[in-house]
BADO-264849 format. One line per field, with one value per residue: residue number from 0; x, y, z of N, C-alpha, C, O, CB in turn. Coordinates in Angstrom, 2 decimals, m for minus. Atoms other than C-alpha are relative to their C-alpha. Glycine has a CB too. Example, Ala and Ser with C-alpha at 12.3 -4.5 7.8 and 13.67 -1.06 7.14 Angstrom:
num (0;1)
nxx (0.89;m0.82)
nyy (m1.19;m1.19)
nzz (0.00;m0.06)
caxx (12.30;13.67)
cayy (m4.50;m1.06)
cazz (7.80;7.14)
cxx (0.90;m0.77)
cyy (1.20;1.09)
czz (0.00;0.73)
oxx (1.94;m0.26)
oyy (1.18;2.20)
ozz (0.66;0.90)
cbxx (m0.99;0.41)
cbyy (0.03;0.46)
cbzz (1.25;m1.42)
END
This chain:
num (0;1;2;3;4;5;6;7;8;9;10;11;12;13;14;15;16;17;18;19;20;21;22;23;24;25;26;27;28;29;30;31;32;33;34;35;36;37;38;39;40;41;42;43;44;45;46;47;48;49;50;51;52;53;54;55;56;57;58;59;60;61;62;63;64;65;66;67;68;69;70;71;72;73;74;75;76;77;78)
nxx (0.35;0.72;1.09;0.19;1.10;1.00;0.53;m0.03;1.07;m0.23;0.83;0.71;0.14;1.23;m1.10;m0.55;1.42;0.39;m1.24;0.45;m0.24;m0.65;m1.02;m0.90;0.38;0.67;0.16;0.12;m0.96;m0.16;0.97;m0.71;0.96;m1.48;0.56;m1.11;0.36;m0.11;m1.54;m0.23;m0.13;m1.50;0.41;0.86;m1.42;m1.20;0.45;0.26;m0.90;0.00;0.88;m0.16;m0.85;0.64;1.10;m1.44;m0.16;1.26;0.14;m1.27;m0.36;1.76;0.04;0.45;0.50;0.51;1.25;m0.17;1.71;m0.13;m0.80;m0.56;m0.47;0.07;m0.76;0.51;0.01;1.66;0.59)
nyy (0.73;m0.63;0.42;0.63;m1.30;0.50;0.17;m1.80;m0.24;m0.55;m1.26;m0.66;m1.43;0.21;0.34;m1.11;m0.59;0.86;m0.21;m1.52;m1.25;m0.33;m0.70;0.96;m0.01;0.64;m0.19;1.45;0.20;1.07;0.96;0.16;m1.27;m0.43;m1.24;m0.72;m0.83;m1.25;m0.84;m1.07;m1.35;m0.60;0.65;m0.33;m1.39;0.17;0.75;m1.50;m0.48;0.47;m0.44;m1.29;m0.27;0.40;m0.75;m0.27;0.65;m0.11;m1.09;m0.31;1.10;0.27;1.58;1.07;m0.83;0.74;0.13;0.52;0.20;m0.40;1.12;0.33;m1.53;1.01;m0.76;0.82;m0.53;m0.81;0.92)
nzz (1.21;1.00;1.23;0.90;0.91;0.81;m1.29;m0.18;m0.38;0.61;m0.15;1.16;0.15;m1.14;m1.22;m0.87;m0.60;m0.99;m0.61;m0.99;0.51;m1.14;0.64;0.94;1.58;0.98;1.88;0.09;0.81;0.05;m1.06;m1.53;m0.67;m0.50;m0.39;m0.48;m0.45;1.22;m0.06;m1.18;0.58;0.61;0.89;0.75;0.52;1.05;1.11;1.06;1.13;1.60;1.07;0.87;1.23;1.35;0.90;1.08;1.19;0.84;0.80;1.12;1.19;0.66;0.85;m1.54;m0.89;m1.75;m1.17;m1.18;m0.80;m1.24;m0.30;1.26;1.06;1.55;0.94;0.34;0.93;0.03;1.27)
caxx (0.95;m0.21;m3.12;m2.90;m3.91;m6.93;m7.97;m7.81;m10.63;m10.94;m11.60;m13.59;m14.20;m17.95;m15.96;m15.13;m18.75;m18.68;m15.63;m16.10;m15.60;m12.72;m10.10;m8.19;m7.79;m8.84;m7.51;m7.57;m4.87;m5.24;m7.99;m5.81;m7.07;m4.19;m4.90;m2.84;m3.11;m3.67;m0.41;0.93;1.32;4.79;3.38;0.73;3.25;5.64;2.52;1.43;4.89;5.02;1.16;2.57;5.45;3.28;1.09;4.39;5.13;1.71;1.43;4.81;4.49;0.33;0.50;m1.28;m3.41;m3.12;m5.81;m5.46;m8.45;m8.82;m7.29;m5.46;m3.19;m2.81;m1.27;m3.97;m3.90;m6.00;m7.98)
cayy (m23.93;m22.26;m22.67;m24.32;m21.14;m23.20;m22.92;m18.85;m16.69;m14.53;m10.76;m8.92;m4.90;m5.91;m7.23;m3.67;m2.46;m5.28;m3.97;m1.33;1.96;2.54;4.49;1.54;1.91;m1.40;m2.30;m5.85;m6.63;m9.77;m11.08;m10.88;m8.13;m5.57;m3.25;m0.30;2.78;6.21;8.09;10.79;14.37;14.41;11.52;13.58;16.79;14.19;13.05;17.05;17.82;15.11;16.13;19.59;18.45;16.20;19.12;20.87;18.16;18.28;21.75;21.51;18.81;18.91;15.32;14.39;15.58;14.70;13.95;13.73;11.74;11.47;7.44;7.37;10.14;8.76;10.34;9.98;10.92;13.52;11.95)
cazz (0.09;m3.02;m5.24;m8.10;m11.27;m12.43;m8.61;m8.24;m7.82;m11.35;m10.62;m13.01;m13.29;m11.32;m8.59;m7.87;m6.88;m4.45;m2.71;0.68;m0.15;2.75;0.94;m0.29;m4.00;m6.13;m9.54;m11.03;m13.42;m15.66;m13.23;m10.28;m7.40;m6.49;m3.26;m2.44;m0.35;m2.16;m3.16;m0.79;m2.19;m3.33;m5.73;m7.14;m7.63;m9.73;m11.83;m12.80;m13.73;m16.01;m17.30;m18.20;m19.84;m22.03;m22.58;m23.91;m26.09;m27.31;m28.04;m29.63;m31.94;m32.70;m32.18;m28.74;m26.12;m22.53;m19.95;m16.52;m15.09;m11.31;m11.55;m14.77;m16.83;m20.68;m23.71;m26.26;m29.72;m31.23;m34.51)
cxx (m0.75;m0.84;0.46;m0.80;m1.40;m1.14;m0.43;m0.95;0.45;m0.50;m0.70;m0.78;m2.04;0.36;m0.32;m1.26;m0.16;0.81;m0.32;1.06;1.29;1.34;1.67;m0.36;0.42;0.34;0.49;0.89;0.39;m0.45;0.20;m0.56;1.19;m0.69;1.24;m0.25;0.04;1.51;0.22;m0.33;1.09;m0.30;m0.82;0.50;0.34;m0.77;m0.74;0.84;0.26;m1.30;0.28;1.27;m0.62;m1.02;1.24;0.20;m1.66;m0.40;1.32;0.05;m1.90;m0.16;m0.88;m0.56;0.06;m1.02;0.65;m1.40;0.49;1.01;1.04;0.41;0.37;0.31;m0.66;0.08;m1.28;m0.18;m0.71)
cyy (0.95;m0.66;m0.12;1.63;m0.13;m0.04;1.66;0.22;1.25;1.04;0.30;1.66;0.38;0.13;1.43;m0.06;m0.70;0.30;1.36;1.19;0.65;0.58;m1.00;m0.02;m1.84;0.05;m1.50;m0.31;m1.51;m0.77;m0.19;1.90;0.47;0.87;0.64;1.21;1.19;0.70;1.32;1.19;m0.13;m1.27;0.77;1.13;m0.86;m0.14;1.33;0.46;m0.71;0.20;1.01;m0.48;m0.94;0.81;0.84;m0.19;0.21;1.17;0.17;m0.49;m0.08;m1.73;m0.65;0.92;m0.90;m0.27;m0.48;m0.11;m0.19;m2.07;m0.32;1.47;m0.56;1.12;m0.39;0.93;1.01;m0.80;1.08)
czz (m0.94;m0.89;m1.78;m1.15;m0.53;1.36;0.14;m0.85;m1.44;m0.13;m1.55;0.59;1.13;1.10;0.47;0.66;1.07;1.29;0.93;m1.00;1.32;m0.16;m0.36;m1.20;m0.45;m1.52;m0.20;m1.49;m0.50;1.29;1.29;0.54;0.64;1.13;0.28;0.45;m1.11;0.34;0.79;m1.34;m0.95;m1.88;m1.10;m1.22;m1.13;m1.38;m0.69;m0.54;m1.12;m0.88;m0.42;m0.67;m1.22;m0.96;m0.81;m0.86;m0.84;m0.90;m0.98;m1.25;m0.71;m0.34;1.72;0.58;1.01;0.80;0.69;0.78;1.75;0.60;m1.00;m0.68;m1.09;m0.88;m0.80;m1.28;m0.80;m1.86;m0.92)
oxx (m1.67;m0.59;0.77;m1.84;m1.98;m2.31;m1.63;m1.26;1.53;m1.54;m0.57;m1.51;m2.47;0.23;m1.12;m1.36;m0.96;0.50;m0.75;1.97;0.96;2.18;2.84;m1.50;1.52;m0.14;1.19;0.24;1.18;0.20;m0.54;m0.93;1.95;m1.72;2.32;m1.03;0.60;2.16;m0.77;m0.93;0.98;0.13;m0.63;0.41;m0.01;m0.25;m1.18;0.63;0.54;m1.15;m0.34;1.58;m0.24;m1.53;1.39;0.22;m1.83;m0.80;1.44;0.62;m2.28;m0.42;m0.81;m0.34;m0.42;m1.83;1.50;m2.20;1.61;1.61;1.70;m0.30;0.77;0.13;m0.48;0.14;m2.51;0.68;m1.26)
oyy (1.62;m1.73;0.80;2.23;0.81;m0.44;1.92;m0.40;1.83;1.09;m0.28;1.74;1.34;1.16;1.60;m0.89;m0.21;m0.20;2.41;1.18;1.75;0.40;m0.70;m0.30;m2.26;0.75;m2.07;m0.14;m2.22;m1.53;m0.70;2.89;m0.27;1.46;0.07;1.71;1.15;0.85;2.03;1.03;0.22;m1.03;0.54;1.28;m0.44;m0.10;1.27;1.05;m0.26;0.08;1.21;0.20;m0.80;0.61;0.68;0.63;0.62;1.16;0.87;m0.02;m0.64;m2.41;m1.73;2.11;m2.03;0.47;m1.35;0.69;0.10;m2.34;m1.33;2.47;m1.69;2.27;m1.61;2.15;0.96;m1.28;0.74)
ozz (m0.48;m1.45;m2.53;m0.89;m1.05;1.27;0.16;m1.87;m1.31;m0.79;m2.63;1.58;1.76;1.76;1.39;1.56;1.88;2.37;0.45;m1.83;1.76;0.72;m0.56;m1.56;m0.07;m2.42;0.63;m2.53;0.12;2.00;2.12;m0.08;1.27;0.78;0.45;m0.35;m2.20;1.38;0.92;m2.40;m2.12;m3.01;m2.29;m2.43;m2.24;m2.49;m1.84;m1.60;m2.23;m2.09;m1.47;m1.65;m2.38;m2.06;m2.03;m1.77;m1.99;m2.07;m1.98;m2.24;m1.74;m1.33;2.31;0.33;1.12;0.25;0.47;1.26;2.15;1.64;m0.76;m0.85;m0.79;m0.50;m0.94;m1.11;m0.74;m2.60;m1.96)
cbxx (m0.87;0.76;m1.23;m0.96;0.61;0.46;1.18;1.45;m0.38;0.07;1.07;m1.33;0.04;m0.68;1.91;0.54;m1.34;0.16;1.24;0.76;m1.73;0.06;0.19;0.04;1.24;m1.16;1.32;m1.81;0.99;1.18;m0.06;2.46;m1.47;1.19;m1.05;0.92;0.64;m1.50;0.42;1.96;0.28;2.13;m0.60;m1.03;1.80;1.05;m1.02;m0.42;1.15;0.27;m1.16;0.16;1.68;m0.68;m1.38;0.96;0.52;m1.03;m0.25;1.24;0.83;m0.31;2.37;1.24;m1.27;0.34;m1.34;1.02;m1.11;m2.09;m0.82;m1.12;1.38;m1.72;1.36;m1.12;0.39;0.06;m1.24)
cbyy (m1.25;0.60;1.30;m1.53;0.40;m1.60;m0.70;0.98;0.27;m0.45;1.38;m1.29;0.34;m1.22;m0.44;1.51;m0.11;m1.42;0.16;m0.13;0.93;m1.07;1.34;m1.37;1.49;0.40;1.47;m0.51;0.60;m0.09;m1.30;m0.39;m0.34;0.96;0.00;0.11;0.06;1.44;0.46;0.02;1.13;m0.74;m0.95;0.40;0.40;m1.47;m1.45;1.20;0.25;m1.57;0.10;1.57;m0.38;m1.12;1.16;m0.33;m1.71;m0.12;1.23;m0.46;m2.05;1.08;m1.02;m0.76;0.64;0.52;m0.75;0.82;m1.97;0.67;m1.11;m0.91;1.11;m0.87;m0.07;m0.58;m0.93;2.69;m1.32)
cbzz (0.33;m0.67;0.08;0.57;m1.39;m0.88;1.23;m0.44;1.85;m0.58;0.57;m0.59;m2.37;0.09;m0.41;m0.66;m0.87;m0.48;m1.17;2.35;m0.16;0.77;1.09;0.33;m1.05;0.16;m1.05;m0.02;0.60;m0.38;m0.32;m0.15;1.17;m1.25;1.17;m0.86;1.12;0.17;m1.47;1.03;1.05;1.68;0.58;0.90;1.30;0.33;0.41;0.49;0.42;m0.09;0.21;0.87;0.33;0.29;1.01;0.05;0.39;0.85;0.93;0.42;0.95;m1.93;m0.62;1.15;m0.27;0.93;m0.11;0.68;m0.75;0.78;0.20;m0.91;0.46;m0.54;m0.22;0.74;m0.48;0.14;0.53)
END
């Protein structure tokens, strides 16, 4: 039986801090709580070749700078 949406428990970015530290990664999407193990290697590889080819584009076009933070990689405009 499922809960009713007006019944469900509405995460919030606090939440996390409350959450063990046990190498399950934590991310809450539209109030709902997602867990999922950390990505292997071959994952990490696919997500530096695509930060160098956005640094590519970036230096090519003078229109963006990349960051790669340690949970999040984002294409962010320079101002």
């Amino acid at each position: 039986m499922s809960q009713p949406a007006t019944d469900r428990v509405r995460w919030t970015t606090a939440d996390l801090d409350l959450l063990p530290d046990n190498g399950t990664r934590y991310e809450i999407i539209d109030g709902e709580l997602f867990m999922t193990r950390a990505p292997r290697w071959s994952h990490q590889k696919a997500a530096d070749n695509i930060c160098a080819a956005l640094n590519r584009w970036s230096d090519e076009t003078g229109l963006g700078e990349q960051q790669q933070l340690p949970e999040l990689s984002s294409q962010m405009p320079i101002t």
